[in-house]
mmCIF file as gemmi writes it, N, C-alpha and C atoms, coordinates in Angstrom:
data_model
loop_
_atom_site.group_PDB
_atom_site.id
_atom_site.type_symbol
_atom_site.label_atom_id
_atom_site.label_alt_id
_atom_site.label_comp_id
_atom_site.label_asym_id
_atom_site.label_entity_id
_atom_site.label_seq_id
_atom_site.pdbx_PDB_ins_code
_atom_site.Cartn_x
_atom_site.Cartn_y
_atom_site.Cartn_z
_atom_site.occupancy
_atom_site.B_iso_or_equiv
_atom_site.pdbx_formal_charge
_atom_site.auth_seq_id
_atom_site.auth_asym_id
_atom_site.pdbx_PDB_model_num
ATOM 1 N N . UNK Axp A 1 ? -30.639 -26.599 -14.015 1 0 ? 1 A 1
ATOM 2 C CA . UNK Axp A 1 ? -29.495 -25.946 -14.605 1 0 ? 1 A 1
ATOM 3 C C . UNK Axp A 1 ? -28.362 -25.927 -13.573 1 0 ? 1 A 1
ATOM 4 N N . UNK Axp A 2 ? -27.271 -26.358 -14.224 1 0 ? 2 A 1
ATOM 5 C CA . UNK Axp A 2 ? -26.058 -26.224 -13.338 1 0 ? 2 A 1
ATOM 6 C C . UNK Axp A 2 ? -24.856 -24.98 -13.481 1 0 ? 2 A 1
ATOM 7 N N . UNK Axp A 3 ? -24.44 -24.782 -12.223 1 0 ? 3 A 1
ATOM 8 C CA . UNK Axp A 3 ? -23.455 -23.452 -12.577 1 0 ? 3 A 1
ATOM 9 C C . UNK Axp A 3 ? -22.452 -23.803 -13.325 1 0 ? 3 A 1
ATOM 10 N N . UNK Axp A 4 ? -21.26 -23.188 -13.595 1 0 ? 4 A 1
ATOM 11 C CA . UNK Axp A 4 ? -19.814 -23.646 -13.556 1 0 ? 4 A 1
ATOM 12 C C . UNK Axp A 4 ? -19.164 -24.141 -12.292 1 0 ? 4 A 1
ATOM 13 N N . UNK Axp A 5 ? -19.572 -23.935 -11.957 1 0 ? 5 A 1
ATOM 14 C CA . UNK Axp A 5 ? -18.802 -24.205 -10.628 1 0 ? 5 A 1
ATOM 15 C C . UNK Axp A 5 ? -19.315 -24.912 -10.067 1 0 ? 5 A 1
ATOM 16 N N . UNK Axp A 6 ? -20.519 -25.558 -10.28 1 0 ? 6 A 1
ATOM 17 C CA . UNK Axp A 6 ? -21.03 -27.388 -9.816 1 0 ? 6 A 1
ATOM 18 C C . UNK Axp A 6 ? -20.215 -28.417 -11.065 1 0 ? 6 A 1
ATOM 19 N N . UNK Axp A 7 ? -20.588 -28.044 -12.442 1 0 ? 7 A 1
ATOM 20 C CA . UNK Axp A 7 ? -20.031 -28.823 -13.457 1 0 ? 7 A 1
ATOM 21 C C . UNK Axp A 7 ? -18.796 -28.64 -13.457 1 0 ? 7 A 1
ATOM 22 N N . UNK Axp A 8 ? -18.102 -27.513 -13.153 1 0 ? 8 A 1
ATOM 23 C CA . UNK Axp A 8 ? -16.454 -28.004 -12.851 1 0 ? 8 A 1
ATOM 24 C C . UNK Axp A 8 ? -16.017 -28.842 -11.542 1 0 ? 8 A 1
ATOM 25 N N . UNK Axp A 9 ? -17.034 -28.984 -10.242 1 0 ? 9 A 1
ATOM 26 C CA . UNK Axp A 9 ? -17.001 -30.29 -9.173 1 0 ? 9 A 1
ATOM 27 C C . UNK Axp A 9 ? -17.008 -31.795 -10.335 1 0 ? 9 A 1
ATOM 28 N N . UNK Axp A 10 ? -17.884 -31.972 -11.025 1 0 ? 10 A 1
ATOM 29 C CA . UNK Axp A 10 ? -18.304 -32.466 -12.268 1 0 ? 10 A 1
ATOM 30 C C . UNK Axp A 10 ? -17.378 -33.204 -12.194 1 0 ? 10 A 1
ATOM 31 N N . UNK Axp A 11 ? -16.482 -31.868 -13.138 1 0 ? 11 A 1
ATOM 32 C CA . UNK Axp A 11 ? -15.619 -32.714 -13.669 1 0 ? 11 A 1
ATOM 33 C C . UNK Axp A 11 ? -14.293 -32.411 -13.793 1 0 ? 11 A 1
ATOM 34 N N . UNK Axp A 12 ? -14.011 -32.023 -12.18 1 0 ? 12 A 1
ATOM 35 C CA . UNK Axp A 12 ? -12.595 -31.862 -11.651 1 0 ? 12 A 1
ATOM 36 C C . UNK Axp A 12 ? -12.059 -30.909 -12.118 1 0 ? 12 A 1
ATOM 37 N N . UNK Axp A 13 ? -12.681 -29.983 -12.846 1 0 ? 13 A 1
ATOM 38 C CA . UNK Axp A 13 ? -12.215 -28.456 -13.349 1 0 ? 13 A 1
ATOM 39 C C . UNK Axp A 13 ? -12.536 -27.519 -12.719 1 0 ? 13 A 1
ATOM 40 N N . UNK Axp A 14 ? -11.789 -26.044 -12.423 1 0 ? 14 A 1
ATOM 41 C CA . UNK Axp A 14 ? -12.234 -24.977 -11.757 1 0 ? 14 A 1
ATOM 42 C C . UNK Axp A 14 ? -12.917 -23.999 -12.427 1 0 ? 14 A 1
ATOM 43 N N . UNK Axp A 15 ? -13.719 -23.576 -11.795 1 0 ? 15 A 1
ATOM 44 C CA . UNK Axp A 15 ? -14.991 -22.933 -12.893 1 0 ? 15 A 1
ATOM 45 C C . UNK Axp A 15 ? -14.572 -22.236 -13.762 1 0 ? 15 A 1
ATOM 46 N N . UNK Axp A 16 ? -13.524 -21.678 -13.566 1 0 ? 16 A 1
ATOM 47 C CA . UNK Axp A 16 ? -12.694 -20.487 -14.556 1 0 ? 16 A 1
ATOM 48 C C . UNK Axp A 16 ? -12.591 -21.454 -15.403 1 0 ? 16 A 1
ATOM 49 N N . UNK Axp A 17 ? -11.965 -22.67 -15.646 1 0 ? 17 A 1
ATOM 50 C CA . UNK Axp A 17 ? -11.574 -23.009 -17.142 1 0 ? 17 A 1
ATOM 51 C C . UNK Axp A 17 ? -12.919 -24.107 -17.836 1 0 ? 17 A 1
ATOM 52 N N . UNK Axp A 18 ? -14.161 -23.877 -17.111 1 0 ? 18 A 1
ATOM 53 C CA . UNK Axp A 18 ? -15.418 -24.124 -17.332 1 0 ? 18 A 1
ATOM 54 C C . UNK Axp A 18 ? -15.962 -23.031 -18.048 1 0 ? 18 A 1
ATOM 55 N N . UNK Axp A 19 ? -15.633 -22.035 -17.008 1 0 ? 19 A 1
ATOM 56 C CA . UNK Axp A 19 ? -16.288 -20.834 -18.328 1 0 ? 19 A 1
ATOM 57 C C . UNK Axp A 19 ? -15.726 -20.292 -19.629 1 0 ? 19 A 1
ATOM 58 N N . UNK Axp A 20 ? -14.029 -20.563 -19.285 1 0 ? 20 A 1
ATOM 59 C CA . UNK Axp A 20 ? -13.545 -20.704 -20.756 1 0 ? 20 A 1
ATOM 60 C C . UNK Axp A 20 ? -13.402 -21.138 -21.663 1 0 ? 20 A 1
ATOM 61 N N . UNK Axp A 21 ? -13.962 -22.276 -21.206 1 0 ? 21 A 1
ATOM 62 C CA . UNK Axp A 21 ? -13.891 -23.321 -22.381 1 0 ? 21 A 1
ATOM 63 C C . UNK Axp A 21 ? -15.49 -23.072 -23.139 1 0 ? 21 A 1
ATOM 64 N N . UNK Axp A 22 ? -16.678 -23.071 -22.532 1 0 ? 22 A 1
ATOM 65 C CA . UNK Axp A 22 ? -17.525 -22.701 -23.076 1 0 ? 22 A 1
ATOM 66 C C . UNK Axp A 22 ? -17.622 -21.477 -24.138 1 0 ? 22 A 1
ATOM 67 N N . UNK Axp A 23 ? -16.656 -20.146 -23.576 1 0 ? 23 A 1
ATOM 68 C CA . UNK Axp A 23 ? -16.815 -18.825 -24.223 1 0 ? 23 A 1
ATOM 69 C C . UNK Axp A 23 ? -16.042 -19.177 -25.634 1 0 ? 23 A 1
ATOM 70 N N . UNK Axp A 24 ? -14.79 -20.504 -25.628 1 0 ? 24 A 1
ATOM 71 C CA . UNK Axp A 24 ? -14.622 -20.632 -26.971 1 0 ? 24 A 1
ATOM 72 C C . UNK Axp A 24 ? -15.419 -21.11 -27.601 1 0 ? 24 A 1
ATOM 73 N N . UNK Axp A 25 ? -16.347 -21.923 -27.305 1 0 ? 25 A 1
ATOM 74 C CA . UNK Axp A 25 ? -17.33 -22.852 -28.12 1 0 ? 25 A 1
ATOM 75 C C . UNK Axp A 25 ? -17.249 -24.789 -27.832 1 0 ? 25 A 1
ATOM 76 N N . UNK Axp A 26 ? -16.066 -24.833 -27.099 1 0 ? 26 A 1
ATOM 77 C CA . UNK Axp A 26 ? -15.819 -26.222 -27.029 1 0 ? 26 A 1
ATOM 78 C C . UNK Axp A 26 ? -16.635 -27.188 -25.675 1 0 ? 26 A 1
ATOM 79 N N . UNK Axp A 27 ? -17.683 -26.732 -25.067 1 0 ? 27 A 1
ATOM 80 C CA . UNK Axp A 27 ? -18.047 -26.704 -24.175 1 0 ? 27 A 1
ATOM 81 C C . UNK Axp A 27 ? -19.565 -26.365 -24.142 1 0 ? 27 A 1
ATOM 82 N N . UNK Axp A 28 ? -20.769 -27.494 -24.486 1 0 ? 28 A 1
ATOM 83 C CA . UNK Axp A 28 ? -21.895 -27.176 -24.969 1 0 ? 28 A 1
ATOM 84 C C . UNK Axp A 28 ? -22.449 -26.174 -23.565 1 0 ? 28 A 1
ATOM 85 N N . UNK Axp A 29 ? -23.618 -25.395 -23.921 1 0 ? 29 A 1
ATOM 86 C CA . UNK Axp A 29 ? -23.41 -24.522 -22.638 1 0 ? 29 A 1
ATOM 87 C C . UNK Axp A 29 ? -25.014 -23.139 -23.398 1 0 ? 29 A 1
ATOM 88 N N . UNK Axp A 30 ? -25.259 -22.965 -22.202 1 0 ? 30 A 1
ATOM 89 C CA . UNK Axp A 30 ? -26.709 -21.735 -22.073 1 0 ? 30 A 1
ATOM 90 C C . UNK Axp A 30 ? -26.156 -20.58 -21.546 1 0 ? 30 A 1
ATOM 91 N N . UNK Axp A 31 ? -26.414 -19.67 -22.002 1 0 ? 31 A 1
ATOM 92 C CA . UNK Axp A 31 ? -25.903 -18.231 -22.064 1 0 ? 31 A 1
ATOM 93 C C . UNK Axp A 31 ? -27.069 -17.346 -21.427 1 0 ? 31 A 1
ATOM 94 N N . UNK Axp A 32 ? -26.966 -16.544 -20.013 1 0 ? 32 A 1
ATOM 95 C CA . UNK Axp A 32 ? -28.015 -15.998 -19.644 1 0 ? 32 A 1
ATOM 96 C C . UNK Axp A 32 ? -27.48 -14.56 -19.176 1 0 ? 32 A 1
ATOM 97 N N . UNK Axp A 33 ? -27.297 -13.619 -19.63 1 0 ? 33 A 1
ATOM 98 C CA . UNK Axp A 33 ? -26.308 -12.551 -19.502 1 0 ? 33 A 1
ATOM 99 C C . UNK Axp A 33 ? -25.214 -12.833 -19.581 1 0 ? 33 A 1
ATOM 100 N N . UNK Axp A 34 ? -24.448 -12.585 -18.36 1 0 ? 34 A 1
ATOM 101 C CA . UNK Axp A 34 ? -22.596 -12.772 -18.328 1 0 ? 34 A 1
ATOM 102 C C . UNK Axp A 34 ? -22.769 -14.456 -17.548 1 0 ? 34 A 1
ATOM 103 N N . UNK Axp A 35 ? -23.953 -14.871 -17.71 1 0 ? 35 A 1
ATOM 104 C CA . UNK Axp A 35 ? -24.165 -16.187 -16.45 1 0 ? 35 A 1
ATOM 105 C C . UNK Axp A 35 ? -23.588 -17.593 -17.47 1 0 ? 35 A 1
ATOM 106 N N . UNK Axp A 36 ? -23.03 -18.259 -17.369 1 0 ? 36 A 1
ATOM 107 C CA . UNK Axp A 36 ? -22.523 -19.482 -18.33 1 0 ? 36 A 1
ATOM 108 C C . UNK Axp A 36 ? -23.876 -20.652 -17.25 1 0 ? 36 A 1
ATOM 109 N N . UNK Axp A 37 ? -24.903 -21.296 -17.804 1 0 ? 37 A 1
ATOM 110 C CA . UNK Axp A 37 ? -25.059 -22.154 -17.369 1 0 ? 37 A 1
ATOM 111 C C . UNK Axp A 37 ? -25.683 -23.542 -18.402 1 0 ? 37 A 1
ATOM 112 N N . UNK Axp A 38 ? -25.266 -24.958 -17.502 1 0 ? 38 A 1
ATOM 113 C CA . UNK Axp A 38 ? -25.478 -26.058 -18.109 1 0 ? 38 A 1
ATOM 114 C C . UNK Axp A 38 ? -26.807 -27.059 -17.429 1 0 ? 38 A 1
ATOM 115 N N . UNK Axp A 39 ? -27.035 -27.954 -18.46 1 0 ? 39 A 1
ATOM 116 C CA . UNK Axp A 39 ? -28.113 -28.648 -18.591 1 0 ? 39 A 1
ATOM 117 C C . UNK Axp A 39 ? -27.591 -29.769 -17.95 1 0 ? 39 A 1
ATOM 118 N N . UNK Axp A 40 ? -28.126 -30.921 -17.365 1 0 ? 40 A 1
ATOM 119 C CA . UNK Axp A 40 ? -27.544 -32.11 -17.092 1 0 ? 40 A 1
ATOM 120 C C . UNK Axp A 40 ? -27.331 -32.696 -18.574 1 0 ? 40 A 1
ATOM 121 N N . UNK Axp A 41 ? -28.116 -32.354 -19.5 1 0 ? 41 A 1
ATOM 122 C CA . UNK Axp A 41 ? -27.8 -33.247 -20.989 1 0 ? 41 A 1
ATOM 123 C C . UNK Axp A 41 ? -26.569 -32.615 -21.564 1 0 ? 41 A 1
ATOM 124 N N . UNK Axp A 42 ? -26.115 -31.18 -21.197 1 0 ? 42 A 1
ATOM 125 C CA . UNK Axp A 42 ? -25.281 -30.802 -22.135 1 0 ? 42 A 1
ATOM 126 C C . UNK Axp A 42 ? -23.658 -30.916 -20.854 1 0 ? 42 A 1
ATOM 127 N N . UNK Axp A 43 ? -24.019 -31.632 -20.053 1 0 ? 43 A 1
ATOM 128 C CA . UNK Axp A 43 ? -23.17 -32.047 -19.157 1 0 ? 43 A 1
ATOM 129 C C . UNK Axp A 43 ? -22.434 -33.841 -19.953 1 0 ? 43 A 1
ATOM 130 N N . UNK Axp A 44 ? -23.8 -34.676 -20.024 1 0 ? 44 A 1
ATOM 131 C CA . UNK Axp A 44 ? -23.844 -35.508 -20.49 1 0 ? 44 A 1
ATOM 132 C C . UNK Axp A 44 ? -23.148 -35.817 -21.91 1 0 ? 44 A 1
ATOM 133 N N . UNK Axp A 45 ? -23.216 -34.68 -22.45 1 0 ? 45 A 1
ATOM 134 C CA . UNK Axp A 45 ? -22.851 -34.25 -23.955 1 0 ? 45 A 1
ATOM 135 C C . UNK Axp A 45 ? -21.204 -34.481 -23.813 1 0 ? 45 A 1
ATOM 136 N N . UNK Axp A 46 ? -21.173 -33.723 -23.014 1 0 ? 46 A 1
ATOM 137 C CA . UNK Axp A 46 ? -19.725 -33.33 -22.774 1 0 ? 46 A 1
ATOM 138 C C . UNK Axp A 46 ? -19.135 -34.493 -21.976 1 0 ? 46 A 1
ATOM 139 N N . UNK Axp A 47 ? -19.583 -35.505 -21.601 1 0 ? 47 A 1
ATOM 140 C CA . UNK Axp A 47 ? -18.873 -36.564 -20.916 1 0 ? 47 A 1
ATOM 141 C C . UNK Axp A 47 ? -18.617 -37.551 -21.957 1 0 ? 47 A 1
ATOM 142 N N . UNK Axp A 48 ? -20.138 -37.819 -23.235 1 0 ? 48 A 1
ATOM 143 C CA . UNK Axp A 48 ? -19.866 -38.568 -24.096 1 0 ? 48 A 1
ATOM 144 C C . UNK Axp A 48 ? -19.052 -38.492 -25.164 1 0 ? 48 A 1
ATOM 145 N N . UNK Axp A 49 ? -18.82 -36.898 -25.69 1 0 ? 49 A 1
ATOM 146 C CA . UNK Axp A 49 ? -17.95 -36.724 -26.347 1 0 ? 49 A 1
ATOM 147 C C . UNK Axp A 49 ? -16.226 -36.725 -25.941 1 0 ? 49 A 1
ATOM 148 N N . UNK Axp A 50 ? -16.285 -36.861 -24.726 1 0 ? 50 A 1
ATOM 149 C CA . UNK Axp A 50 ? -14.917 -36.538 -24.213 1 0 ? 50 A 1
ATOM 150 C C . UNK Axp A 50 ? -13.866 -35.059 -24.223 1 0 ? 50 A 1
ATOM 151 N N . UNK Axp A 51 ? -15.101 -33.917 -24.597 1 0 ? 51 A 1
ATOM 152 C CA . UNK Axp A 51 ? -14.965 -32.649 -24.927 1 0 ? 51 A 1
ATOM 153 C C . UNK Axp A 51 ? -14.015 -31.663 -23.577 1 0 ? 51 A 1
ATOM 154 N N . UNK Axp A 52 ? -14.559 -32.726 -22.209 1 0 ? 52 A 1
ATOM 155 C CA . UNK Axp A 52 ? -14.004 -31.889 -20.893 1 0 ? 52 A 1
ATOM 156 C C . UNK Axp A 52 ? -12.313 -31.699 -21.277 1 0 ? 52 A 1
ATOM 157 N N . UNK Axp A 53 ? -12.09 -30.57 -21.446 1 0 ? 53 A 1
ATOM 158 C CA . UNK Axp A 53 ? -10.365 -30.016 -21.88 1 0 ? 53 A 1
ATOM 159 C C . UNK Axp A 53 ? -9.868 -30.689 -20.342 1 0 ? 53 A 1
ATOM 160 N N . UNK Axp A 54 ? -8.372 -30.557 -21.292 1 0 ? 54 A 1
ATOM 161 C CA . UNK Axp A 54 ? -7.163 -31.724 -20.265 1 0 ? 54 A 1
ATOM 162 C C . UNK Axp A 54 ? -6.651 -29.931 -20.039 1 0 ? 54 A 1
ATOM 163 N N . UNK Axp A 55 ? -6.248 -29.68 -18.866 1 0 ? 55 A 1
ATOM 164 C CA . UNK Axp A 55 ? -5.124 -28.341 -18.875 1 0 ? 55 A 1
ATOM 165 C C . UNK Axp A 55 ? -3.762 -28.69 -19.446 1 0 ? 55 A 1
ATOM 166 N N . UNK Axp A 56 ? -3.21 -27.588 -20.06 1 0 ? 56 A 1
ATOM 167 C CA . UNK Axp A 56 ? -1.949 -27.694 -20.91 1 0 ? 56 A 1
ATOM 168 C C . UNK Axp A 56 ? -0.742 -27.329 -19.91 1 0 ? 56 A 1
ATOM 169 N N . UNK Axp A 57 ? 0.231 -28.255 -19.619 1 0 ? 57 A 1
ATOM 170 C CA . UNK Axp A 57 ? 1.088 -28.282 -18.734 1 0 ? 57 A 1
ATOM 171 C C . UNK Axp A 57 ? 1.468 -26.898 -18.945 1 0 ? 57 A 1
ATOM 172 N N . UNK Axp A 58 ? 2.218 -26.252 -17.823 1 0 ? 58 A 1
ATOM 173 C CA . UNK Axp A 58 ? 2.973 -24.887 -17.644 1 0 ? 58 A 1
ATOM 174 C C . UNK Axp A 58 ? 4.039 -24.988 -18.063 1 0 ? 58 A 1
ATOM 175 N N . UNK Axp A 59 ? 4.175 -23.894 -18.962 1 0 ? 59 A 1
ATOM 176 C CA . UNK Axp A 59 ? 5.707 -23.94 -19.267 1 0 ? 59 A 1
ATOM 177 C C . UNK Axp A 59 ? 6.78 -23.123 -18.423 1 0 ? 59 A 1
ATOM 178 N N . UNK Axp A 60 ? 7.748 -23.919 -17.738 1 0 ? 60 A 1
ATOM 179 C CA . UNK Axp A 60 ? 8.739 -22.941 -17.362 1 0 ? 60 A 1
ATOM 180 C C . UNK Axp A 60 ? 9.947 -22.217 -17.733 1 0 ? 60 A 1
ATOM 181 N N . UNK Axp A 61 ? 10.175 -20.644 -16.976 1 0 ? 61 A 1
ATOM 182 C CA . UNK Axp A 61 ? 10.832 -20.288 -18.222 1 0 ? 61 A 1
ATOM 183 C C . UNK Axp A 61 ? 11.954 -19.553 -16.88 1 0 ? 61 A 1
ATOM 184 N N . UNK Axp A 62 ? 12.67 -19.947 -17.018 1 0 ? 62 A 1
ATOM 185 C CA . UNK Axp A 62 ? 14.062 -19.132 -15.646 1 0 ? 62 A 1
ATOM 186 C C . UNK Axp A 62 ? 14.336 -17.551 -16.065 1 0 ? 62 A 1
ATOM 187 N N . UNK Axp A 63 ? 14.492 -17.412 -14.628 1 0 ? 63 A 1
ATOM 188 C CA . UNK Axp A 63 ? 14.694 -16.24 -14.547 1 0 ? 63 A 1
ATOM 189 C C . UNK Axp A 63 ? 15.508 -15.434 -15.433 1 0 ? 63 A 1
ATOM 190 N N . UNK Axp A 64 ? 16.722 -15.882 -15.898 1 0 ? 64 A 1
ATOM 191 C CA . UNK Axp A 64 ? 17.757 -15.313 -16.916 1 0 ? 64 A 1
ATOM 192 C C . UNK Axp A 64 ? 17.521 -15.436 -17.944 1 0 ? 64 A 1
ATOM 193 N N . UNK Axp A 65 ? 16.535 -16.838 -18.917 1 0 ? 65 A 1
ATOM 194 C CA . UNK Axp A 65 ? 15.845 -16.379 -19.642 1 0 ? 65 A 1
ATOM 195 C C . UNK Axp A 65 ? 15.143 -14.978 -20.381 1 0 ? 65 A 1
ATOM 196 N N . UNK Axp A 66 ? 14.226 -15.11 -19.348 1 0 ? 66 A 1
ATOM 197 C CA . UNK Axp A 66 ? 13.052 -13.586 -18.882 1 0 ? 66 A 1
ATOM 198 C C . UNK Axp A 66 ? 13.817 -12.733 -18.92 1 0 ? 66 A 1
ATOM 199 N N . UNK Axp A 67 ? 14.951 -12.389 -18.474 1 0 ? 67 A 1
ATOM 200 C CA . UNK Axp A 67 ? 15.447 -11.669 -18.536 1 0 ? 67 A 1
ATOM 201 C C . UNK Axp A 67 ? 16.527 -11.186 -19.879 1 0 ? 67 A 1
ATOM 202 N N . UNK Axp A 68 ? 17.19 -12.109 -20.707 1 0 ? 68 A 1
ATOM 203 C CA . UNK Axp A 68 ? 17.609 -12.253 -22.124 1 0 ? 68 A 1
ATOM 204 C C . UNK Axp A 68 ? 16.572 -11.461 -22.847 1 0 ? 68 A 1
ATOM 205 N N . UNK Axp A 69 ? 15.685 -12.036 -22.773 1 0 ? 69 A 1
ATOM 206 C CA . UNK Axp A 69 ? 14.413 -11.696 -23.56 1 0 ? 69 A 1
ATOM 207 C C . UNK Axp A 69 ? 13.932 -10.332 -23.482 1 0 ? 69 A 1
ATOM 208 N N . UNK Axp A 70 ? 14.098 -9.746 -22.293 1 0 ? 70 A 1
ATOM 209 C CA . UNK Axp A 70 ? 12.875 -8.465 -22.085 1 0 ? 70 A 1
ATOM 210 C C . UNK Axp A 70 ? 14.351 -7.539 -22.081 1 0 ? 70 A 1
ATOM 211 N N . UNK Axp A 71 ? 15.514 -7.839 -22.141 1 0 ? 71 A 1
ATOM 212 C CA . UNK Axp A 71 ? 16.956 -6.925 -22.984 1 0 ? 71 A 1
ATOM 213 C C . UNK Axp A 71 ? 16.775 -6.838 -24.167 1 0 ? 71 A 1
ATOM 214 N N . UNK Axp A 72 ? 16.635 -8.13 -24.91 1 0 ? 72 A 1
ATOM 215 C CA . UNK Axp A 72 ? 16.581 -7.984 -26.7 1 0 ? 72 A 1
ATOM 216 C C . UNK Axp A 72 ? 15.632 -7.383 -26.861 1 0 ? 72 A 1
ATOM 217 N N . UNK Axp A 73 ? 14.354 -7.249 -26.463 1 0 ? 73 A 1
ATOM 218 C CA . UNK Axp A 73 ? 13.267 -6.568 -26.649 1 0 ? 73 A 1
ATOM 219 C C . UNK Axp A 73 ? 13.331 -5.094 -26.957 1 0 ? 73 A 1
């Protein structure tokens, strides 16, 4: 059994968005208390399906923006 944090070495992800991706469901995965851990097959799973999530670029938002915003608010 592998942690998150070997399968995110894996597969270039940081365990945090290893364990999140599992807690949605998109991310085959063994549940042992609060412990997220994986199988080499459900590693495998996830390489063949192409399931490993891409991160979603950051959006930036300027300061005067943020600030427009949290006035109209």
């Amino acid at each position: 059994m592998l942690t998150a944090k070997e399968v995110g070495e894996l597969l270039q992800l940081s365990s945090r968005m290893v364990k999140d991706q599992a807690a949605a469901g998109v991310l085959p995965h063994h549940r042992f208390g609060k412990h997220y851990r994986f199988t080499r097959g459900d590693v495998a799973e996830i390489v063949r399906l192409g399931a490993a999530p891409v991160k979603p670029p950051r959006r930036r938002v300027s300061v005067e923006d943020l600030a427009r915003d949290f006035r109209a608010a």
